[in-house]
N, C-alpha and C positions, 0 to 999 in steps of 0.2 A: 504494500500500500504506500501511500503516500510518504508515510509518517515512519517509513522502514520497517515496519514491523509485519508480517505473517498474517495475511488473511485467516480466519477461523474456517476449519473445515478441510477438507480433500480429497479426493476420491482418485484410485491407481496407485499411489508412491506414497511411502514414508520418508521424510523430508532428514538424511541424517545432519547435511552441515551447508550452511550458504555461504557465502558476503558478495557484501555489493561494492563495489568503484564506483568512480564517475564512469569510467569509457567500458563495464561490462559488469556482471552479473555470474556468480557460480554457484549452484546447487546441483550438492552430492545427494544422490535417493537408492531407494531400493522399490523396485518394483512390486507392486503385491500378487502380481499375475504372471504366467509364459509369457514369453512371446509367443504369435502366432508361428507354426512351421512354414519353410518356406515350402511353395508351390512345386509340386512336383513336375517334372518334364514330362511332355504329351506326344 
């Protein structure tokens, strides 16, 4: 949000570590789902 802090709520990932800069943004997560597999050849 504006005010740096962590919207409430999230759905998909557990959020384990962020920070923010001015010129970028990092957020480490863990997924709560697979990935989908890929497509098999036809």
């Amino acid at each position: 949000m504006g005010d740096g802090q962590w919207r409430d709520g999230g759905f998909g990932a557990h959020i384990q570590s962020h920070s923010r800069q001015d010129d970028h943004v990092m957020v480490v997560f863990t997924e709560e789902r697979l990935p989908l597999p890929s497509p098999g050849r036809t």
